[in-house]
N, C-alpha and C positions, 0 to 999 in steps of 0.2 A: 651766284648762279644766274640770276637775272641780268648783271653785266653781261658776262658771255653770252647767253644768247642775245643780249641787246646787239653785240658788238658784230656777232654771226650772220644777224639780222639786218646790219649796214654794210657790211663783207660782201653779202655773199645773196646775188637775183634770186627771184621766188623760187624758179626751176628747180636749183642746186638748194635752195634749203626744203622743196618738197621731197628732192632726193634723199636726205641726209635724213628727216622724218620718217621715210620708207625705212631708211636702212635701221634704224633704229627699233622698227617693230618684227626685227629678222632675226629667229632665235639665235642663228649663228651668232648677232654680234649682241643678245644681250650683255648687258652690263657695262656696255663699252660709250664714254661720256659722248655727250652730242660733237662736243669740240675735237671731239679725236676723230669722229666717223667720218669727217673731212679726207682725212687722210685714206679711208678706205675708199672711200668713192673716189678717188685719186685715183689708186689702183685697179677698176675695175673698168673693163672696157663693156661699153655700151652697143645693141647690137638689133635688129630690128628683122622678125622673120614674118615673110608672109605666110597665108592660110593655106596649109598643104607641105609648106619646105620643110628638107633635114635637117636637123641640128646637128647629128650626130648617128651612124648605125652600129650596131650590134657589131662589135667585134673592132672598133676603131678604138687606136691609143687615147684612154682620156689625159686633159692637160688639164682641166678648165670644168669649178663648179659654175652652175647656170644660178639666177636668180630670176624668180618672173617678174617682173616689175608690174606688166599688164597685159589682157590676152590669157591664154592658157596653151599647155602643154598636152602631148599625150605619149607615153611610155606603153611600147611593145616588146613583146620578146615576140620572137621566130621557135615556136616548137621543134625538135628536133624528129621527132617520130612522124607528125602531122607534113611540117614544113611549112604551117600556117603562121602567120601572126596575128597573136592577141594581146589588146592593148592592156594593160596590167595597173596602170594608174594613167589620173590627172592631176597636172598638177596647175595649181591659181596661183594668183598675185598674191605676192609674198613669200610661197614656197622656195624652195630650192631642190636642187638634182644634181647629180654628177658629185658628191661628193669625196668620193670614195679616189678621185683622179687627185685630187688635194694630199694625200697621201702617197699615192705611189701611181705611175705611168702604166695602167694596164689596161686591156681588153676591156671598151662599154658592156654591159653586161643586157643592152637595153636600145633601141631604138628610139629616136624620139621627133618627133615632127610637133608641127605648128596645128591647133584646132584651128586657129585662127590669127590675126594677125596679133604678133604678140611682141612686147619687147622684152629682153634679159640686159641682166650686166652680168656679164663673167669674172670669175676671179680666175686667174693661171693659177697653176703651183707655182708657176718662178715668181711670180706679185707678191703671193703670200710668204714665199722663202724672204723677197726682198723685206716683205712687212716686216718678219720675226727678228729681223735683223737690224732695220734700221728705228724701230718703234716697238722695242719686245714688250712690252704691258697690252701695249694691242693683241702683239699677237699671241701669248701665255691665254688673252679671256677668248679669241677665236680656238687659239687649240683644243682649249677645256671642253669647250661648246662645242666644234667638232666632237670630239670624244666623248660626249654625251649623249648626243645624237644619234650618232654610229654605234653605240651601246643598245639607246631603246630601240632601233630599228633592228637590230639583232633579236636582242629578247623578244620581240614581235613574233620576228619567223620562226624563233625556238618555243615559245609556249604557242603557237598557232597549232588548233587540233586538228588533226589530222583527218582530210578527207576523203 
């Protein structure tokens, strides 16, 4: 263990092993060794929004889960009845959003802009399709962890009592 990260450590500038650190405390990829997360930060494109900008609006095809890296997020939906928006979450460094595009190509269900200036790394579906394919132990502990994920935020909204 301490080879490899020695060897990680001569590899690879501080930048890219502070990244690979980050990515490591993101439940997405628990369980997934330091030496592999190389590979995911490969795949993800890196992305920098000012205070105020779209990421994405309510009703756009998602491709692409968000990851905060720094800065923060905020999530609206547009009422239907009202025709108001209210912002529904925040989310911080570390989080993530969008995941549900990693799945399947549909309607954001969700607005989302910059509080401030923030950066993300995106992961596409197609990155991730590439992942499962050319590195499947990667992507077998990313699916699982999707699907866990996407399970407790379900059970959330179905035992949330009604108000």
């Amino acid at each position: 263990m301490f080879k490899v990260i020695n060897i990680l450590n001569r590899l690879y500038d501080k930048e890219t092993l502070r990244k690979i650190d980050f990515l490591k405390s993101i439940r997405l990829f628990e369980g997934i060794k330091k030496r592999d997360l190389i590979h995911i930060l490969e795949n993800l494109q890196e992305r920098t929004y000012l205070k105020g900008e779209t990421i994405f609006t309510q009703g756009d095809i998602g491709r692409a889960l968000f990851i905060v890296f720094s800065g923060k997020i905020a999530l609206s939906r547009m009422e239907r009845d009202t025709e108001k928006s209210e912002i529904i979450a925040e989310v911080q460094p570390g989080e993530f959003f969008g995941e549900m595009a990693l799945l399947e190509e549909m309607p954001r269900t969700a607005t989302v802009y910059a509080l401030e200036e923030t950066k993300v790394f995106m992961l596409f579906k197609i990155k991730l399709e590439t992942l499962l394919f050319a590195r499947p132990k990667i992507g077998v502990v990313i699916a699982t962890q999707l699907a866990k994920i996407m399970s407790a935020r379900l059970r959330a909204v179905i035992e949330k009592p009604q108000g």
